[in-house]
C-alpha positions as CSV (number, residue, x, y, z in Angstrom):
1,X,85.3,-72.7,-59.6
2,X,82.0,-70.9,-59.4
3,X,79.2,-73.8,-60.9
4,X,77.1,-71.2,-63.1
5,X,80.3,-70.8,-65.0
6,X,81.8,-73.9,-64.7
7,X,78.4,-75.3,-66.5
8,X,79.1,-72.8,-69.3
9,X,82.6,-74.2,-69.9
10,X,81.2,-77.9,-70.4
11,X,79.1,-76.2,-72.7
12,X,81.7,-74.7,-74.6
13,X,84.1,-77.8,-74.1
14,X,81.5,-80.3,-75.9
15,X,79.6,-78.1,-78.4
16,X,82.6,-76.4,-79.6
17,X,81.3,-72.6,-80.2
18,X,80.0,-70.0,-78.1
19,X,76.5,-70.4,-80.3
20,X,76.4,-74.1,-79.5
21,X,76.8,-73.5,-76.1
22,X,74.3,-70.7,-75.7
23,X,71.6,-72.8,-77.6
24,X,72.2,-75.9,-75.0
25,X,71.8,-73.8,-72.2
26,X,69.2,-71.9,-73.6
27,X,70.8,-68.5,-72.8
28,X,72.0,-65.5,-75.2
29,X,75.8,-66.1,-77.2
30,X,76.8,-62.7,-75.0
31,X,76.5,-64.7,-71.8
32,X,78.3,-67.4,-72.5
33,X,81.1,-65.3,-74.0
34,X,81.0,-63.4,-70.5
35,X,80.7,-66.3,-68.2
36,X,83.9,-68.0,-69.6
37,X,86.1,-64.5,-69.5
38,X,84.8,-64.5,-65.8
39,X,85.7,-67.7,-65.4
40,X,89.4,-67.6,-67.3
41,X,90.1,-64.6,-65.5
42,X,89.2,-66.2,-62.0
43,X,91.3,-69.0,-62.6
44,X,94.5,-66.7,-64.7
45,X,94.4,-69.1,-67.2
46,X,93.2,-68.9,-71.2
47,X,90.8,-72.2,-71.3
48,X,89.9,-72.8,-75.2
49,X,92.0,-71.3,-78.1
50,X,89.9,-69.1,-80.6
51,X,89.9,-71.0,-83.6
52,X,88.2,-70.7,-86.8
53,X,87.2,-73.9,-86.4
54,X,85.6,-73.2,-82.8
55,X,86.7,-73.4,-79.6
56,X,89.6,-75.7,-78.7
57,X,90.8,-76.4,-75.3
58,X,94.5,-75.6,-74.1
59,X,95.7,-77.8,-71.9
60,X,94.7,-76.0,-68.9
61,X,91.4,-76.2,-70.5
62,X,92.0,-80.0,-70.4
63,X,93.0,-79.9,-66.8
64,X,89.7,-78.0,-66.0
65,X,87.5,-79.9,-67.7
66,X,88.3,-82.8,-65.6
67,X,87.4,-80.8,-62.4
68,X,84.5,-79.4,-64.2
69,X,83.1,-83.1,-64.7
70,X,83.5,-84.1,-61.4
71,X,81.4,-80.8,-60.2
72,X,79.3,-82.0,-62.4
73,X,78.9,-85.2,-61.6
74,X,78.6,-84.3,-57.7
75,X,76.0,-81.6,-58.7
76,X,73.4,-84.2,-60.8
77,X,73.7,-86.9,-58.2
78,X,72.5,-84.3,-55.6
79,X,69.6,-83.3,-57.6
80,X,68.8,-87.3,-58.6
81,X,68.8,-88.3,-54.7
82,X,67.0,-85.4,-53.7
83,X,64.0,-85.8,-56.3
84,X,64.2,-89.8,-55.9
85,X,62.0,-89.1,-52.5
86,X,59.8,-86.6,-54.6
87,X,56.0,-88.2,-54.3
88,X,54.4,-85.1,-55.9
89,X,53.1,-86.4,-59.5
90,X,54.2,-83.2,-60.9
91,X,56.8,-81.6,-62.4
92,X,58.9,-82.3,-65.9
93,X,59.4,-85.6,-66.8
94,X,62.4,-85.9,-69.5
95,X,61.7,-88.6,-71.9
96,X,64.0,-89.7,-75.1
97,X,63.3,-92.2,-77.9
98,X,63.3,-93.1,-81.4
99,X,61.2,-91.4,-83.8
100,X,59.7,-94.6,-84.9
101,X,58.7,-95.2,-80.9
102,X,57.0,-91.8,-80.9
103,X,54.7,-92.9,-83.7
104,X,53.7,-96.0,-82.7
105,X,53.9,-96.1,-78.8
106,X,55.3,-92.7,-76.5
107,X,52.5,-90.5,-78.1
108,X,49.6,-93.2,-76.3
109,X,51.6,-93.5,-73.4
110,X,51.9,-89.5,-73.1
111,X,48.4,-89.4,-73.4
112,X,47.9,-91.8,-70.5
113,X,50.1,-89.8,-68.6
114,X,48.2,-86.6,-69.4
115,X,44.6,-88.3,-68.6
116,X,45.7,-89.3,-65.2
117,X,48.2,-86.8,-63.8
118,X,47.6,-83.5,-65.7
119,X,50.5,-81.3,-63.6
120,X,53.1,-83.8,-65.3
121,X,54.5,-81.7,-68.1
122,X,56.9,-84.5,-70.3
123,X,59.7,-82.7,-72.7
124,X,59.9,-85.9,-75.2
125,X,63.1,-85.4,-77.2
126,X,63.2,-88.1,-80.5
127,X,66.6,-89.4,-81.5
128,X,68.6,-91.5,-82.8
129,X,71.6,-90.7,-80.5
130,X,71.8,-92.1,-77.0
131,X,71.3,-89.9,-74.3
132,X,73.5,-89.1,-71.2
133,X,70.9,-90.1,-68.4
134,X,73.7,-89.7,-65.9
135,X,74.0,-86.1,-66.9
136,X,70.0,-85.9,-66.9
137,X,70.0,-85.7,-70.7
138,X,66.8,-87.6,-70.2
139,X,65.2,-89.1,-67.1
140,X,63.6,-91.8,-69.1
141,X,65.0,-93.3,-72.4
142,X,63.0,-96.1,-74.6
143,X,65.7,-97.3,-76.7
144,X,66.7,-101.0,-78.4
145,X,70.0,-101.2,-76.7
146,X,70.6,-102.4,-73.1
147,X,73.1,-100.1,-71.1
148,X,75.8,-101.3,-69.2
149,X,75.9,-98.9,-66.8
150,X,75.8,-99.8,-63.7
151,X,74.0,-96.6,-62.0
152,X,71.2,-97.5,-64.9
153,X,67.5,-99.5,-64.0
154,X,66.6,-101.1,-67.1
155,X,63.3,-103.0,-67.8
156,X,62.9,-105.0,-70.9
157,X,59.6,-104.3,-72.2
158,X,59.3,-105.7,-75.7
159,X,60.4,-106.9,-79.3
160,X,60.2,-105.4,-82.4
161,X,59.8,-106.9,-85.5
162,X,61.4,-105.4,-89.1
163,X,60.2,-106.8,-92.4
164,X,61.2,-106.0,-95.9
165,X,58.8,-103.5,-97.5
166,X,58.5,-101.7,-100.7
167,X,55.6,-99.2,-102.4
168,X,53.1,-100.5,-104.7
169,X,53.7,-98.3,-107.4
170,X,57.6,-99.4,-106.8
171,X,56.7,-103.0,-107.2
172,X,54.4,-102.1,-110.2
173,X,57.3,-100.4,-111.8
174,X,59.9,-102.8,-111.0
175,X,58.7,-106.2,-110.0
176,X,60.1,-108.5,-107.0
177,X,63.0,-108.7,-106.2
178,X,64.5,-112.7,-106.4
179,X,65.7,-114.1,-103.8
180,X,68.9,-115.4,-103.3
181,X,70.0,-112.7,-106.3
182,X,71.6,-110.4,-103.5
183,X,68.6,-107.4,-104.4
184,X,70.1,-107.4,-108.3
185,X,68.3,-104.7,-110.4
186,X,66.5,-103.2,-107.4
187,X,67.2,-100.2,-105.8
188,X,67.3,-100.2,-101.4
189,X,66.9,-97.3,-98.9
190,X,69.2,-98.1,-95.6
191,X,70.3,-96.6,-92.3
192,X,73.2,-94.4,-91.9
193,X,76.0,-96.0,-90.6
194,X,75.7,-93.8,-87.4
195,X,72.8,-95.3,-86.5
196,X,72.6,-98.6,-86.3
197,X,76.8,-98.6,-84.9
198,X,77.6,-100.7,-88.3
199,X,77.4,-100.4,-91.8
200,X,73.7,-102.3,-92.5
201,X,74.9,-105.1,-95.7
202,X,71.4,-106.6,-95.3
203,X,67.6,-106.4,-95.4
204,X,66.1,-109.0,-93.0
205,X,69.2,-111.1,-94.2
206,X,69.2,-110.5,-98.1
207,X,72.6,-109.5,-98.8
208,X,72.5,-105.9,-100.5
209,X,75.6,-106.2,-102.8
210,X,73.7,-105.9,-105.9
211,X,71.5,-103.3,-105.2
212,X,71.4,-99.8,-105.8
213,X,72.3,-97.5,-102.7
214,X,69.8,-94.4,-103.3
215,X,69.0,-92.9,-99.5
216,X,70.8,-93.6,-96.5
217,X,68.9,-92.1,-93.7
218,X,69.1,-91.5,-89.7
219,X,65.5,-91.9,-88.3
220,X,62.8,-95.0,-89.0
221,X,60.1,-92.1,-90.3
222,X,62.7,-90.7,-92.8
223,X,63.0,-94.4,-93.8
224,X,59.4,-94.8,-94.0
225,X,58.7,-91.8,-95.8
226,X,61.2,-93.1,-98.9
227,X,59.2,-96.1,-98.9
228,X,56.4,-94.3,-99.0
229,X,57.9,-92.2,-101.7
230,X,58.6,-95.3,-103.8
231,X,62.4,-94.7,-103.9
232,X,63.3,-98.7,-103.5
233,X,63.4,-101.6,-100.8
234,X,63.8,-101.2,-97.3
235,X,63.6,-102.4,-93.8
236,X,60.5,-101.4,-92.1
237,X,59.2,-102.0,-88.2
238,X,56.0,-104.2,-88.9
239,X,54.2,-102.1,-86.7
240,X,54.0,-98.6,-88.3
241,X,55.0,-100.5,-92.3
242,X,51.6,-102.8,-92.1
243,X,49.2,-100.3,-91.4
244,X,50.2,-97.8,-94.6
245,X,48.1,-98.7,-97.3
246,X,51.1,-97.4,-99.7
247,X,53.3,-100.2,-98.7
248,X,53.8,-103.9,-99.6
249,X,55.9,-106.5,-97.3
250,X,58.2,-108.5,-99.4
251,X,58.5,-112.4,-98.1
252,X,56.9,-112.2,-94.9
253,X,58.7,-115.3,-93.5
254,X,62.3,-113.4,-93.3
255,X,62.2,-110.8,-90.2
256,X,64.3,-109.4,-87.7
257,X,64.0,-108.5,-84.2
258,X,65.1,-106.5,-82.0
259,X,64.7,-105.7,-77.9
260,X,63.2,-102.7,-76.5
261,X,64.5,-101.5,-73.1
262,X,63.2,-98.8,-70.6
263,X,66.1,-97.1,-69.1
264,X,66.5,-94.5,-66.1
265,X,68.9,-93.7,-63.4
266,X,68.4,-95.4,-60.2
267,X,68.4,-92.2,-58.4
268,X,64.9,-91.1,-59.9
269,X,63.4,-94.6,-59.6
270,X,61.3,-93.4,-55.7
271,X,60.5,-90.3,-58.1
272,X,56.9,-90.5,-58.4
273,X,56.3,-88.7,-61.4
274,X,58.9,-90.5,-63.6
275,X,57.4,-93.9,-61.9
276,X,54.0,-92.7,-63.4
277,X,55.5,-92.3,-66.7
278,X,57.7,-95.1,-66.6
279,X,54.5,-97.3,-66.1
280,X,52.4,-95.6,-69.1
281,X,55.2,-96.4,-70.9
282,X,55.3,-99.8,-70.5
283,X,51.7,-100.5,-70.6
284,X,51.5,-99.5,-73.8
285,X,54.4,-101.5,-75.5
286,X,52.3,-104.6,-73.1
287,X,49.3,-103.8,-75.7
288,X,52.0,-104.2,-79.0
289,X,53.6,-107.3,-78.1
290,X,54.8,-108.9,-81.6
């Protein structure tokens, strides 16, 4: 199996549609609809079923996809060991994280980063979902779960805290919640279930089975901004929530926390550039220490 193509079938495989995989790989629909007739032809075999629901793998497709992985696997851990010994600070630096962490800590850090080694160029991807950093999805991620991988170097490098917020002219409108009353009367802005891995049945440990369910959202900003928006109660990180003049935190004694953790494969950790922006990184979240 010829890699180009065998890239383009993973594509295919895990987006689904030929326009999915084209946008991934950031090449033209028409080339991935080539590569992968090359590729079936090559190997005699038809690899997805035309759907109208996409692209479904046959079982030869299943078959190949298993080779294709372990290519792939073989190919990334080639290019990790080779740029671990890299000590040029230059070069793309692939950074994922929250859009809450942009806001309050990545953008400094970037900055840093720029100040000091201006030929590092850092694509800075902001998401909820956890990237692959095996597949170099990201050679740097900032997120609040530990990995268990094994292949994975993770620093902890700081705590979060989330209080209870609401906007003034919310507040004005509809009063304080009671506590112990489960949020009754009130209406609450939560998480998407996708994101935090659970449904959330609590702000900072106030039961919400008497609220009102109005937004569920997938990112911390959107959060933030329907606070902002005065839509109803909500979890906020303390951070980003106490500096907004619009908002108001409800019984500061309940919070939560939360660890952050700097994660990158072990291959790129004698890579000097991603060293450089692994410390700016954590510099920064030293300076926000709750």
């Amino acid at each position: 199996m010829d890699w180009d193509n065998t890239r383009i079938f993973l594509a295919i495989y895990r987006c689904g549609t030929l326009r999915g995989a084209a946008a991934q790989l950031l090449i033209d629909q028409a080339t991935v609809g080539r590569r992968l007739a090359s590729l079936e032809q090559s190997l005699r075999a038809r690899l997805f079923l035309r759907t109208p629901a996409g692209y479904v793998p046959t079982p030869a497709g299943e078959l190949a996809f298993q080779a294709a992985e372990r290519m792939e696997a073989a190919a990334l851990q080639l290019q990790r060991q080779t740029q671990g010994i890299d000590e040029q600070l230059s070069g793309t630096v692939r950074v994922a994280c929250t859009d809450t962490t942009v806001k309050y800590a990545l953008m400094q850090a970037v900055k840093s980063v720029h100040a000091e080694h201006p030929d590092i160029r850092i694509v800075l991807t902001a998401s909820t979902q956890l990237s692959n950093l095996t597949r170099r999805d990201a050679d740097l991620a900032v997120r609040p779960i530990r990995p268990d991988n094994p292949d994975l170097i993770t620093r902890h490098i700081g705590r979060r805290k989330v209080g209870i917020y609401a906007s003034r002219d919310y507040l004005a409108a509809r009063g304080e919640p009671v506590r112990g009353t489960a949020l009754a009367g009130h209406d609450a802005v939560i998480y998407q279930r996708g994101v935090l891995r659970r449904p959330q049945t609590t702000l900072c440990g106030e039961p919400l089975s008497n609220a009102r369910i109005v937004l569920e959202a997938n990112t911390g900003l959107v959060l933030l901004e329907a606070l902002q928006a005065g839509l109803g109660l909500g979890e906020a990180v303390t951070v980003l929530a106490d500096a907004d003049p619009l908002l108001v935190r409800l019984w500061p004694e309940r919070s939560e926390f939360y660890d952050m953790w700097l994660v990158m494969h072990g291959d790129l950790n004698r890579t000097a550039r991603v060293r450089a922006v692994a410390d700016a990184i954590v510099a920064v979240f030293g300076e926000l220490l709750d």
